[in-house]
N, C-alpha and C positions, 0 to 999 in steps of 0.2 A: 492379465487379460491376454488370451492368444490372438495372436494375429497373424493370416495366410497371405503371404507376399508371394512375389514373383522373386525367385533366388535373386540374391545380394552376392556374387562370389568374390567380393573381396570384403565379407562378414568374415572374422576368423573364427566364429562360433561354429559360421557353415563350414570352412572350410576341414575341423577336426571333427564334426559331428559326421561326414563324410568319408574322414577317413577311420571313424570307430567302426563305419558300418563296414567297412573291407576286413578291419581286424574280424569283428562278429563273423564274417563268412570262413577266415582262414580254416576254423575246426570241423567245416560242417560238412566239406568235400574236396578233392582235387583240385587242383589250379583250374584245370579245363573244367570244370563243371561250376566251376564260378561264374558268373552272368553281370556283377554287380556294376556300373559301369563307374569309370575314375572322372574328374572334376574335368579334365579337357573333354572328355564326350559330353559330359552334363551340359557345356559349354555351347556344344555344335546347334547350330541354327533348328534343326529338324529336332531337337527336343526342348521341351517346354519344362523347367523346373520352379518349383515351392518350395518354400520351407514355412513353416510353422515356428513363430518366433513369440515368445514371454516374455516380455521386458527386451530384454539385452540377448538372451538366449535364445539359439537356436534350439527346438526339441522335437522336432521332425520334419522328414520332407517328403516329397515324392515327386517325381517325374512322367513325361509322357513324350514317346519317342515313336517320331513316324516309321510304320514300315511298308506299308502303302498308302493308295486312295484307299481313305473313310478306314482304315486298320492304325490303328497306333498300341505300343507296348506300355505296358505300366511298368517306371522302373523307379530303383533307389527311395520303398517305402519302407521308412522307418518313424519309430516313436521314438524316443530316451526311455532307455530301462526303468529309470523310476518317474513315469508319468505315464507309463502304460495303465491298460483300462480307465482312463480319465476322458475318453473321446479324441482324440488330438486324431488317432490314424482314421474317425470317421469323418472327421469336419476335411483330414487330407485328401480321402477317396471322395468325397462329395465337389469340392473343387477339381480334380479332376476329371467325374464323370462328366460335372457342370460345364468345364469349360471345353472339352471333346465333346458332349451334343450340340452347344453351342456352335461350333464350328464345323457342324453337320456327321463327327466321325459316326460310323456304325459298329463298330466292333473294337473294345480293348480285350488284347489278350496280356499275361504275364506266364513267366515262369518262376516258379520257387523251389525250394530244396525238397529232397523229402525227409531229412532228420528230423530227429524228433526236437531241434531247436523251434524249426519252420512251421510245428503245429496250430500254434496258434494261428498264425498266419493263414495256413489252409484253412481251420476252420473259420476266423474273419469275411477272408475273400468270397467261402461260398456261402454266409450268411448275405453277402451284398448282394449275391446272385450268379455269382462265377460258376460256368460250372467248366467239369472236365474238356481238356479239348487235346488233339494230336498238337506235336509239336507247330512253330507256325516261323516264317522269317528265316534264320538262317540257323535254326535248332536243329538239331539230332534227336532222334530216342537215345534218353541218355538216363541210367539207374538212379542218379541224385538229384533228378527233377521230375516236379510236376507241373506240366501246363495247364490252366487254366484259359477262357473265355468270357467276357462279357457280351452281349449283345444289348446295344443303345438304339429303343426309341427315336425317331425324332422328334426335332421340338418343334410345334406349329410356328412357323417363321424364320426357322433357322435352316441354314441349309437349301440344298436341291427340292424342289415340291414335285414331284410326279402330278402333270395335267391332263384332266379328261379329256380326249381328242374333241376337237371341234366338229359339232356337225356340217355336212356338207352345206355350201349354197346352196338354193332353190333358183336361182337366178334374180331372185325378184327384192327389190330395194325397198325398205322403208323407210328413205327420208329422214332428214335431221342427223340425229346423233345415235351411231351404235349402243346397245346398252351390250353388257356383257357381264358374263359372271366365270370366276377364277382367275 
C-alpha cells in the first residue's frame, strides 16, 4: 500500500533514493545546469518534502520550495525506475498541488532537463497543466533546461479572499443587530 508522508530524513530508504536521484542527473548535463537540490536543502525550513513509501521503502518523493509570496518551486520529483507508470508521481504531484492551494500558493513553477532522459517528465508535467514559462528565481536561460508553470486556483476557504467593498453609509441606523454578508 503506498503511503504519502511528510520526509522522515533519517529513513535510510530516503536518504539513498535521494542520492540515486543526483547520480540519475550526473549524465544528463553539466554541473552548473543541475538544479537537483542535496538532503541539507531538502532540510531547510522554506521547503516542504514527501516521500511516497511501500512498506519499508521509499519509491518517491517530491518537494516544494519557497521562492516568494504565493510562488513555490517543485523540486526533487522522482518515482523508482521500476514503479514508474504505476501512478506514484501522480498521487506525489496531487499532494503537492493539495497542499500549496491549501496554503493559499498561486503559482508552482519547476525547471527540468531537456534530454531526452527528462521526456517523460516534460510530457507528465504538461499533462497536469504545466505549461511553458521564462526562467523564474534565480535561473538563467540556460540550453539544458526547460521551465515550466503552474498556475493554482484558489480554494474557497483557503487562503486571502478578495472582498467586495462595503457600500457607503447612508447615515441612517437600523437598530438591533447588523446583518452582513461576506
Amino acid at each position: 500500500m503506498l503511503d504519502i508522508i511528510r520526509a522522515d530524513f533519517s529513513d535510510p530508504t530516503l536518504v539513498e533514493f535521494l542520492r540515486a536521484h543526483h547520480r540519475d542527473m550526473e549524465p544528463t548535463a553539466p554541473p552548473e545546469s543541475r538544479h537537483a537540490l542535496d538532503l541539507d536543502a531538502l532540510r531547510d525550513p522554506g521547503v516542504r518534502t514527501w516521500q511516497a513509501i511501500d512498506g519499508m521503502i521509499t519509491v518517491g518523493t517530491v518537494a516544494l520550495a519557497a521562492i516568494a509570496a504565493g510562488h513555490e518551486e517543485l523540486k526533487s520529483m522522482r518515482t523508482a525506475p521500476e514503479r514508474r507508470g504505476r501512478g506514484i508521481a501522480s498521487a506525489l504531484l496531487d499532494r503537492a498541488v493539495g497542499d500549496a492551494r491549501a496554503r493559499g500558493v498561486s503559482r508552482i513553477s519547476l525547471e527540468t532537463g531537456t534530454h531526452d532522459f527528462f521526456a517523460p517528465a516534460r510530457t507528465f508535467y504538461r499533462r497536469a497543466g504545466f505549461r511553458e514559462a521564462a526562467p523564474f528565481g534565480r535561473y538563467e536561460p540556460d540550453p539544458h533546461s526547460v521551465f515550466l508553470t503552474l498556475t493554482l486556483d484558489p480554494v474557497p476557504g483557503h487562503g486571502p479572499t478578495p472582498r467586495a467593498p462595503r457600500p457607503q453609509s447612508s447615515g441612517f441606523s437600523c437598530g438591533g443587530s447588523a446583518a452582513t454578508s461576506g
